[in-house]
C-alpha positions in Angstrom: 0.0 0.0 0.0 1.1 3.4 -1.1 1.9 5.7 1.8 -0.6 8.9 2.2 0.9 12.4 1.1 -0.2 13.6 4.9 1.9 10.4 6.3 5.1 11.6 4.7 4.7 15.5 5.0 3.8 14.5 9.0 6.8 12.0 8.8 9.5 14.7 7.6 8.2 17.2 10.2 8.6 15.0 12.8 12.0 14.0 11.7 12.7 17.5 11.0 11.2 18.7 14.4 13.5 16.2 16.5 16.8 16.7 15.1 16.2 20.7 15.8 14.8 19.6 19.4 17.7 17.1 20.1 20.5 19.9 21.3 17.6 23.0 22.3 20.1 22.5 25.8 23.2 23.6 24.2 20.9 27.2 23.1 19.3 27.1 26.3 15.9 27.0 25.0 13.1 24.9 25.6 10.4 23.8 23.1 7.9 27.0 21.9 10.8 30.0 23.1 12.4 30.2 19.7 9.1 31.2 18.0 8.7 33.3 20.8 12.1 35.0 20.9 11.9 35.4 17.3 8.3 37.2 17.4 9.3 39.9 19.8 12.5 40.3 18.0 10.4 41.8 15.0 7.4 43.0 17.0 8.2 46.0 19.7 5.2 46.7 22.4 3.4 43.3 21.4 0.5 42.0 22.9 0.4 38.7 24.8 -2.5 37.2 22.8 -0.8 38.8 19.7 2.3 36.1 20.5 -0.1 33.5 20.9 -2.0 34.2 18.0 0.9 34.1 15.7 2.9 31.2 17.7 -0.2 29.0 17.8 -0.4 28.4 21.5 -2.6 29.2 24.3 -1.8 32.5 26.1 -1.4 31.3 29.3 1.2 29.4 27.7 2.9 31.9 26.1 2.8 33.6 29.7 5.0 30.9 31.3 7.2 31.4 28.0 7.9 34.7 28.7 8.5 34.4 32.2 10.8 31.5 31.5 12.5 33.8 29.0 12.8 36.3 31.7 14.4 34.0 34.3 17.2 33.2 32.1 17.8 36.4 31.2 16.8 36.6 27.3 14.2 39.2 27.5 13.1 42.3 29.2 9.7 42.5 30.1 7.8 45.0 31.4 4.3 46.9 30.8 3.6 49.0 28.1 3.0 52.6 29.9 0.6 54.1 27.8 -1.3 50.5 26.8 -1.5 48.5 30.2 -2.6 45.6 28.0 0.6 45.3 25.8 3.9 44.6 27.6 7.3 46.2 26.5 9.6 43.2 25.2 13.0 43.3 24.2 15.7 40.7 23.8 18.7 40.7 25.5 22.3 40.0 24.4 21.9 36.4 25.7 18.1 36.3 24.2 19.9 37.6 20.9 22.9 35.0 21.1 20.6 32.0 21.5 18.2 33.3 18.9 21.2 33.7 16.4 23.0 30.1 17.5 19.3 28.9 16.9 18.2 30.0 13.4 22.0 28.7 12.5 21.3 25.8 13.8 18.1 25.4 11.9 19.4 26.3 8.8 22.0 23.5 8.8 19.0 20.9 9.7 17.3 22.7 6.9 20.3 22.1 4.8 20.7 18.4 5.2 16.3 18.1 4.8 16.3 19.4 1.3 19.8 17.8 0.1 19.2 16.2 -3.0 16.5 18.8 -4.1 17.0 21.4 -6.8 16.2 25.3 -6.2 13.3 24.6 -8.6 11.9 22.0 -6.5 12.8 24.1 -3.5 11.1 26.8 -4.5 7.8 24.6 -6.1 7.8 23.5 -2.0 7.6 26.7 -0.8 5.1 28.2 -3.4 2.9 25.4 -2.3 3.5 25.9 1.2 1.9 29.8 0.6 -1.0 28.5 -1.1 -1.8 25.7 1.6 -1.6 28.7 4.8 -3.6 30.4 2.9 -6.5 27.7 3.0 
């Protein structure tokens, strides 16, 4: 029996998603803080359900991230004065460092993923990607 498109797209993100996963300790990031870290890095005075929104988690969940982020020392976090519902966010070096170390990382999993595919197919994947988020 011929495996299901969804089987093997699910398959390759899981694969994917535990080699990235497998050294998160030597970043010092747990699963869900990249996306965060990343997010306020382009987003100044963001919103807490804004994060979850665009992270795809719960906003209590986001919550614990940012405190999290805050004990180790990646981000400052404090309340937005003239919107008491938005905090102030901003990474720190070591928020910066691990975000930087990160992405690299990724990129080299990324690397070894698509070896053997052309650009063209490359870029056919991520056309098609666009079109499916957009569904």
């Amino acid at each position: 029996m011929k495996t299901p498109f969804y089987m093997l797209v699910f398959k390759a993100f899981h694969a994917q998603r535990q080699k990235n996963r497998a050294n998160m300790n030597l970043f010092h990031l747990s699963p869900g803080q990249p996306k965060v870290l990343r997010y306020i890095q382009t987003h100044e005075n963001c919103k807490l359900k804004d994060i979850a929104k665009e992270c795809d988690v719960e906003s209590a969940t986001v919550s614990k991230i940012l405190d999290n982020l805050a004990d180790k020392k990646m981000i400052v976090k404090a309340i937005n004065p003239q919107n008491k519902r938005a905090y102030q966010l901003n990474l720190t070096e070591t928020g910066e460092s691990a975000l930087k170390k990160w992405n690299e990382h990724c990129l080299e999993v990324e690397q070894i993923s698509l070896k053997g595919f052309s650009e063209d197919e490359k870029s056919s994947f991520r056309n098609t990607y666009v079109e499916c988020i957009q569904i």
